[in-house]
VMD Tcl script that draws the C-alpha trace (Angstrom):
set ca {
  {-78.55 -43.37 39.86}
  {-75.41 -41.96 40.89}
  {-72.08 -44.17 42.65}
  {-73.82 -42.95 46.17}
  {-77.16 -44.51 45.39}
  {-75.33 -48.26 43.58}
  {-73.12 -48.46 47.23}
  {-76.39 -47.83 49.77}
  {-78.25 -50.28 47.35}
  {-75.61 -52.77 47.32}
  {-75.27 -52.54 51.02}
  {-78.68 -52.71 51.65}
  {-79.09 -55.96 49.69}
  {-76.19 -57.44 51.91}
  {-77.55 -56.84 54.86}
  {-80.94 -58.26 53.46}
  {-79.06 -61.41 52.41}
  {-77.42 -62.13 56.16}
  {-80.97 -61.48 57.79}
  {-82.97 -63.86 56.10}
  {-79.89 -66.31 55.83}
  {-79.79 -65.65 60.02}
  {-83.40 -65.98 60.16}
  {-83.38 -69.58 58.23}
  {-80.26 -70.64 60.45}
  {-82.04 -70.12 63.59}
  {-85.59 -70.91 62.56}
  {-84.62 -74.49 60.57}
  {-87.16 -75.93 62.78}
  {-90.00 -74.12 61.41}
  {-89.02 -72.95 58.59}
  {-92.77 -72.70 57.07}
  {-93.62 -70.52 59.94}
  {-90.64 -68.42 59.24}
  {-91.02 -68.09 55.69}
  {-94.60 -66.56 56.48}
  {-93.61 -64.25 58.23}
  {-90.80 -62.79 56.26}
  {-93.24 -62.81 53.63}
  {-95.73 -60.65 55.51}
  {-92.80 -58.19 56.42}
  {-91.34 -58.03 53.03}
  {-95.04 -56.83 51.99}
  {-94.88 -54.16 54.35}
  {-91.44 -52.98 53.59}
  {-92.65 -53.17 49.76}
  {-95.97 -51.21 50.82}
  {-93.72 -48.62 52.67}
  {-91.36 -48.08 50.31}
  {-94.53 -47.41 47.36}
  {-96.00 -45.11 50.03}
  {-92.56 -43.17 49.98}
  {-92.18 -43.07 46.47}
  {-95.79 -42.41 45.58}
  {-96.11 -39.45 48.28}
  {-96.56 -36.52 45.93}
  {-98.94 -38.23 43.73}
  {-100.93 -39.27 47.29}
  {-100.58 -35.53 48.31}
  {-101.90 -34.11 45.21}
  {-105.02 -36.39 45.19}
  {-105.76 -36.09 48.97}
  {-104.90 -32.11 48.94}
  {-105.95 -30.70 46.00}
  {-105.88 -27.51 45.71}
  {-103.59 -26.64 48.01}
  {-100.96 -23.73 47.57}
  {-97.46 -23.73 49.24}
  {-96.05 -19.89 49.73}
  {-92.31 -20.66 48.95}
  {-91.65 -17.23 49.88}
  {-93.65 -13.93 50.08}
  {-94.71 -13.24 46.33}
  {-94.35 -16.45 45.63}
  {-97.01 -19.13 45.43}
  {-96.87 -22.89 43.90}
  {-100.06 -24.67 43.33}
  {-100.02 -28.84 42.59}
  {-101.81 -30.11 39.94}
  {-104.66 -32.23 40.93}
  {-105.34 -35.52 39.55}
  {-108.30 -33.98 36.86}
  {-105.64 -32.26 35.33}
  {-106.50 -28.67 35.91}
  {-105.10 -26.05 38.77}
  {-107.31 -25.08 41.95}
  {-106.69 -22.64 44.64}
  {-109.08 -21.39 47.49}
  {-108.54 -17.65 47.46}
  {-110.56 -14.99 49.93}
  {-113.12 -13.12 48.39}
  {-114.46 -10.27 50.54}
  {-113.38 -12.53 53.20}
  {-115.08 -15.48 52.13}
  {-113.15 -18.73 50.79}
  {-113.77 -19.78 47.31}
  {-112.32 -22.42 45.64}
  {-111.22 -21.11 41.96}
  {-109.89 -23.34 38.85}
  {-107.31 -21.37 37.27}
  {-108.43 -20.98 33.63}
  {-105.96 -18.76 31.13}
  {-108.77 -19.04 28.80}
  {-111.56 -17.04 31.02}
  {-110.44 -13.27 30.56}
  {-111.68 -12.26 33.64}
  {-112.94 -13.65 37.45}
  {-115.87 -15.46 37.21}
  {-118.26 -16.46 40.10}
  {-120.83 -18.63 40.30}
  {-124.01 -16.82 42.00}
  {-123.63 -19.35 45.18}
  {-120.38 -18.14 45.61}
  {-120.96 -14.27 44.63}
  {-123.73 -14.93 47.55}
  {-120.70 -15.67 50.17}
  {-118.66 -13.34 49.20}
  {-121.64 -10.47 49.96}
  {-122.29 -9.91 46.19}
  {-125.99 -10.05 45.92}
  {-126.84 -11.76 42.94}
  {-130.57 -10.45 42.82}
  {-129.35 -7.30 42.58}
  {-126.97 -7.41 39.79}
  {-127.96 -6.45 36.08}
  {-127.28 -9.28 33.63}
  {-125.92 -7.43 30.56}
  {-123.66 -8.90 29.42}
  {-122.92 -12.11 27.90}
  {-119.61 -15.09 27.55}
  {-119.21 -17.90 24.99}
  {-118.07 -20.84 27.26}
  {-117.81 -24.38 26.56}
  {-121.76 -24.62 27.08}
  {-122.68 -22.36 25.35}
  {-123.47 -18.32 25.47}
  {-124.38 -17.22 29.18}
  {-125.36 -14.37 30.31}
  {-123.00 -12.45 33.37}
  {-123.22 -9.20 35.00}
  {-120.26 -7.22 35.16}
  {-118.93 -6.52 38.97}
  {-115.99 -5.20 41.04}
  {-114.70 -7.43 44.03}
  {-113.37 -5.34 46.66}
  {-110.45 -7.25 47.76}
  {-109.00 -10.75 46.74}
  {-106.31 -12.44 49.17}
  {-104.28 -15.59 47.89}
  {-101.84 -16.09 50.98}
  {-99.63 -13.01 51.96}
  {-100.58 -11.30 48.26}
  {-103.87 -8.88 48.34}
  {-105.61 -7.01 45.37}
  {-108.22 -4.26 45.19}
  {-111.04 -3.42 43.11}
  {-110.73 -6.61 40.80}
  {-112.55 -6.80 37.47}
  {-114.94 -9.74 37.52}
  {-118.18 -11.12 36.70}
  {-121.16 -13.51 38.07}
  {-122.21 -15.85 36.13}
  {-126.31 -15.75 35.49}
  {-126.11 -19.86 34.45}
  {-125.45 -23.25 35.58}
  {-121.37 -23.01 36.81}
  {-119.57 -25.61 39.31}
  {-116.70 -24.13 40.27}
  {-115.78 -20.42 39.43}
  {-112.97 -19.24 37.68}
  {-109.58 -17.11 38.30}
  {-109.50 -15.30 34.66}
  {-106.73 -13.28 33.21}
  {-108.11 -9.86 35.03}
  {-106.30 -11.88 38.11}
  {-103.27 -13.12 37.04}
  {-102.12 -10.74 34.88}
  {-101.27 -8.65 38.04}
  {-98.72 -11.37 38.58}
  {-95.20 -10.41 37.05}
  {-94.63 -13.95 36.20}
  {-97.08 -17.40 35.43}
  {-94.98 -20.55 34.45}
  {-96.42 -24.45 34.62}
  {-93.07 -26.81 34.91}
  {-93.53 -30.40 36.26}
  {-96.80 -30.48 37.61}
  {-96.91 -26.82 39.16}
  {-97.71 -23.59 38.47}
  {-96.15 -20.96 39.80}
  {-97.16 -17.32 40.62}
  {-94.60 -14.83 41.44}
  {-95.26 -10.84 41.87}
}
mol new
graphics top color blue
foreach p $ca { graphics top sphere $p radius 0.5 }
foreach p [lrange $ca 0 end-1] q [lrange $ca 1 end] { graphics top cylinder $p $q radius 0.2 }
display resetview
């Protein structure tokens, strides 16, 4: 807390001290009444200033997911409350909703969302198989035609359906490493090209 900060805070507390000392002057009468009600607005002055100082946390849990373009080539996404990173990115056209994962080394989609984005599951051969956290699965190897996240497009992506049980699919290192830069500093990640 800077000087600034210490002189609106002290001033602030004045001009707290005169109002409730004007409001017990001219409310002596019923002073029980009085002190009820600058109870109830001292709880919503306490409740407003928690809402203030608790907005980013309240933005991350009610918008998840969310990315902000800062500028063009340049996207920040939140963390959300579970921990991990989340961003809806157009496949084909179609939304999905990817959790970032520097672990996965390529795109992975579950076959629901494969389905949206016009990749027809029952068609695909399932070749190939992943070690995940469940276990071995088996995948079929595939090439998105475009990806959009914002302003930044990519072609002919390296990816992969997943043939087994999957909740959310995941944006793999085949993605991001067409990014120049990937950093994580106070809650964010950022993506610049």
């Amino acid at each position: 807390m800077d000087t600034w900060d210490i002189g609106n805070l002290a001033y602030l507390g004045l001009l707290g001290v005169v109002l409730i000392l004007w409001l017990v002057m001219h409310n002596r009468l019923s002073l029980g009444r009085t002190l009820q009600q600058a109870a109830g607005w001292a709880l919503i002055f306490i409740g407003v200033i928690a809402a203030v100082g608790l907005w980013d946390d309240i933005r991350r849990e009610v918008l998840p997911g969310r990315a902000a373009v800062a500028t063009e080539g340049r996207i920040e996404v939140p963390r959300a409350p579970d921990g991990h990173f989340y961003l809806t990115l157009l496949v084909n056209d179609a939304p999905v909703k990817f959790m970032i994962d520097t672990g996965a080394t390529g795109v992975v989609l579950s076959r629901k969302d494969a389905e949206r984005a016009g990749i027809a599951a029952a068609d695909l051969a399932f070749t190939t198989r992943a070690s995940t956290a469940n276990g071995k699965v088996r995948t079929a190897p595939v090439r998105i035609d475009r990806i959009s996240l914002g302003p930044v497009e990519d072609r002919k992506v390296r990816g992969w359906v997943n043939d087994g049980e999957m909740d959310q699919s995941l944006l793999g290192m085949t993605y991001l490493d067409r990014w120049g830069r990937i950093e994580i500093a106070r809650g964010t990640l950022v993506l610049e090209r």
